[in-house]
C-alpha angles and dihedrals in degrees: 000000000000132000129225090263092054088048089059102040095046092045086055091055089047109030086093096040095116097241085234095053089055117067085282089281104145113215130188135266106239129170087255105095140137143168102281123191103234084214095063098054098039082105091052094103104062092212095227138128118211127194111187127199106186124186113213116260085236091056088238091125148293132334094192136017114191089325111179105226137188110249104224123212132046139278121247118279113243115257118297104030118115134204135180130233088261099052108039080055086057102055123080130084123264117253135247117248100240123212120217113247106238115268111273114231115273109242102250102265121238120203102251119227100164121113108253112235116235115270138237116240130249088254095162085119095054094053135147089247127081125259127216089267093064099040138063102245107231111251110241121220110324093247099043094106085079092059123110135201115217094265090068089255118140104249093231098050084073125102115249156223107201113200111205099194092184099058092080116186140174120356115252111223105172157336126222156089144249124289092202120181086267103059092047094051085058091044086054098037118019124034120080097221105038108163080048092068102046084053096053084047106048107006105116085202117034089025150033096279107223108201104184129056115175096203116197114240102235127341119354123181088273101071133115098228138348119288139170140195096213115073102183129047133252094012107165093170093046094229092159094042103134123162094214093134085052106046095043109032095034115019101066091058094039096056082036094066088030081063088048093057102050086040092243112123096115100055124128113010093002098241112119127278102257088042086055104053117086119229086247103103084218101058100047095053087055091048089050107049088041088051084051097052094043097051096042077053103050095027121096107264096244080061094044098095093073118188123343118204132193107209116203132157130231091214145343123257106299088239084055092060139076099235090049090234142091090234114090090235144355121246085217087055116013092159081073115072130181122251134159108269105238084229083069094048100106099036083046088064098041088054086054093046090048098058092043081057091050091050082055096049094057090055090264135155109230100179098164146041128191118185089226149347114263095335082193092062115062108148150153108267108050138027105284140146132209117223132170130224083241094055087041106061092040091057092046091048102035099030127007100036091047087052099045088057099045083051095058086238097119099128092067101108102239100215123190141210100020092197148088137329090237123002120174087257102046110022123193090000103311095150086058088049092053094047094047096057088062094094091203085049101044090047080059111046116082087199146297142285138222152197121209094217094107136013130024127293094232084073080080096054091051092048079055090049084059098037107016090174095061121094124248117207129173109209110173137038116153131195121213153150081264090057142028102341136213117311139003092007090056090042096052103024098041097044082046092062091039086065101044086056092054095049087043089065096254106151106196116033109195124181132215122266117347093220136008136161138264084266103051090255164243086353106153099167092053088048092046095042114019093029092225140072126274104238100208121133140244130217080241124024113206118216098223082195095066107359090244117154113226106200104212133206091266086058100065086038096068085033094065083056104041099043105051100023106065122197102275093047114126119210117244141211117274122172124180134208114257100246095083120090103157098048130089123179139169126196127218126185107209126217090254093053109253121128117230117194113198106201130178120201111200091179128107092227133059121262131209122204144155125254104204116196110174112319099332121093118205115193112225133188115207108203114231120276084007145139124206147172119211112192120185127165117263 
């Protein structure tokens, strides 16, 4: 990055910076030295952290994956110090030669046969927030003109991403993804290092701390075989309800990464979690709950808040419905499509508020409820229901909301709609627009939640416009062979969308499964029904062969997010200059006061911006095809 000329130049600027008034960065003493004013190199660190995910130029895999860099160049001098050309070109810090990390196994490809979904758009630059065009750029220190990289570019001729911290905006209340019954039976069966991968999911520490899980209630499309909670029909008073399936299939893996999370998972005896609950269903409720109130005890209080999790259901009981199956229709009948029959209403929301009172009693979070999962998709190859708004509002006024209070579970967030931002039937968010004109309905719901698979993001920025006291939550985005594949499509694509969510106002984005095998798998309804895989993507896929855990591209997305932006952030304003096509970032402003920009370049070659916060520029470099996160204090 620099020539000879540069080196000597910039070892001259840095040989007398004392190594302890720099960031504790030593330097060494050279023959180029000269008499240097303190003052005029007090900006010389830049005071920001950089993680970097970077996908090959050959599309075989990842550069970098989180690597931590050094962010080369200096920060703007406060007002009314003046450099020269010359030194200003002199001043920086060398950078470390960086070594790329080996290429990580490529999951083994399926032909893919499944129809795609249609996708949502890259609508970042249709975003709620305003671009450079729409807004007066801050002036920076009055001097700064003056002010090199170490390129020998003028710092303000740089395009820029200019961080308003002041301009807060949504909440941010978690990252995550889904532990189905299928990625748990992998968790329990299949991988070779088990209480090493709940510790590179939910670990804030050791790995990337995903704070938010949203769980199906009953069967989804990713489950080894068929199960159900209900053991009688037609049991209207749910007498046989037993959450067997849950608490033994779902629930180790899920406490296990819940101890993770609140690290921790070695605490007691020291053994592991699942190694430490007894089989007794009893027994385990009370040593989990007692692991969760020790280690929000013991943890640090930005890491207190431990795992949230979103609980929605694919589809009633079958007997509930009118097509007397858990399938949305039936390919021998399609005209016939499965809804819950109004005479269920009220037993419907006593089975949701059930499990949410199973998830309590565990010791954990369940901060959301959706009625059921995409009402606008029932359909013959996996469990699905079909609701109205209509039906919809009716069941949260009249039946789930009432149960919840006299459950004392009100502070569970009813969400609506849990689909996507457009479907034919209800196009840009028309279903949310229904159910919100349903006053009762609307009294109830704390928001409403959404999947990326069709439509544009900035749908949920218009639905804030309308009811800007109502929640926005985004609760599913797959990979797949269908979609952006591994890897630079997932990595650029997918880390694209993320941010459009974010600047659309979504407060939570949570990925699909966390894991799944090569094979998209276990999938049992695709193989029963559609007679091939599905073909979708995990954050993680497992080899069944060895037991070996491949991290995806998806994997290090929602990684840039969870790791750096806690529960309780609150996303900022950011606006670019408009001279950057191939960059989009989001801002966050943590609870411990430190910005996070979270920036893509889908460019082949590298780009070098400025990030102004205030009155201070700090020059930045964005590796080609990357994703990165830069953090400084405030």
């Amino acid at each position: 990055m620099f020539g000879e000329t540069e080196r000597r130049q910039l070892c001259a600027a840095i040989c007398l910076i004392d190594e302890n008034r720099v960031a504790g960065t030593a330097f060494t003493q050279c023959e180029h030295t000269r008499t240097v004013d303190m003052r005029s190199y007090a900006w010389a660190m830049n005071g920001m952290r950089m993680v970097v995910t970077q996908a090959r130029d050959d599309d075989s895999g990842l550069l970098r994956c989180m690597e931590e860099i050094e962010v080369l160049g200096e920060a703007a001098q406060p007002s009314g110090t003046k450099l020269t050309h010359s030194e200003a070109c002199r001043a920086g810090t060398l950078g470390k030669k960086i070594e790329p990390e080996p290429e990580l196994r490529l999951a083994e490809p399926g032909a893919c046969g499944q129809k795609a979904p249609e996708m949502g758009t890259v609508d970042s630059a249709r975003s709620a927030m305003p671009s450079a065009e729409q807004v007066t750029m801050p002036k920076v220190a009055p001097d700064s003109s003056t002010i090199y990289t170490s390129h020998g570019v003028p710092m303000n001729s740089l395009p820029r991403i200019v961080v308003d911290a002041a301009n807060l905006r949504q909440r941010i209340d978690g990252f995550g993804a889904s532990i189905t019954e299928a990625t748990a039976d992998l968790w329990a069966h299949v991988v070779a290092e088990p209480d090493q991968m709940i510790r590179d999911l939910f670990d804030p520490v050791e790995g990337i701390g995903l704070s938010m899980l949203r769980q199906p209630i009953g069967p989804s499309d990713h489950v080894t075989r068929p199960y159900s909670f209900v053991r009688r029909w037609p049991d209207r008073r749910l007498r046989s309800l037993q959450f067997g399936p849950e608490e033994q299939r779902i629930l180790p893996m899920l406490l296990a990464a819940q101890a993770a999370s609140l690290q921790g998972a070695e605490q007691g005896d020291g053994r592991p979690l699942d190694a430490r609950l007894d089989t007794s269903r009893t027994v385990m409720r009370a040593a989990a709950q007692d692991i969760t109130r020790n280690a929000q005890r013991d943890a640090a209080p930005q890491q207190r808040q431990g795992l949230r999790t979103i609980a929605s259901p694919w589809s009633a009981p079958w007997w509930m419905k009118t097509n007397l199956s858990v399938l949305g229709q039936n390919r021998k009948w399609p005209h016939r499509v499965g809804r819950l029959r109004r005479s269920y209403y009220d037993a419907y929301a006593r089975y949701l508020t059930a499990f949410v009172r199973l998830y309590r009693d565990y010791g954990l979070d369940v901060f959301g409820l959706t009625p059921v999962n995409e009402p606008d998709n029932a359909q013959a190859i996996w469990p699905s229901m079909a609701m109205s708004p209509e039906e919809q509002a009716a069941f949260i006024a009249d039946h789930l909301a009432p149960r919840l209070h006299a459950e004392g579970l009100d502070e569970v967030n009813i969400m609506g709609w849990d689909h996507n931002y457009s479907t034919e039937r209800y196009p840009d968010g028309a279903f949310v627009k229904k159910l919100y004109a349903h006053d009762d309905a609307l009294r109830a719901v704390a928001g409403s939640a959404w999947h990326y698979y069709g439509g544009a993001s900035s749908t949920m920025s218009r639905i804030h416009e309308r009811w800007p006291s109502k929640g926005i939550w985004v609760t599913e985005a797959s990979g797949g062979d269908w979609g952006p594949r591994n890897w630079e499509a997932a990595l650029l694509r997918m880390s694209s969308r993320v941010i459009a969510m974010l600047r659309n106002w979504a407060q939570c984005v949570v990925l699909w499964n966390v894991a799944l095998d090569t094979s998209g798998g276990p999938d049992y309804y695709y193989l029963r029904h559609d007679r091939q895989h599905s073909h979708n993507r995990g954050l993680l896929t497992v080899d069944r062969m060895n037991g070996s855990v491949t991290k995806n591209a998806d994997y290090y997305v929602i990684g840039h997010f969870s790791r750096f932006v806690p529960i309780g952030s609150q996303c900022v304003g950011s606006a670019a200059s408009r001279d950057m096509p191939h960059v989009q970032h989001v801002a966050f402003l943590t609870p411990d006061n430190r910005l996070v920009l979270v920036a893509n370049n889908s460019d082949a070659a590298p780009r070098r911006i400025a990030v102004q916060d205030g009155d201070t520029l700090r020059p930045v470099e964005l590796p080609p095809r990357s994703l990165s996160t830069l953090v400084w204090e405030r």
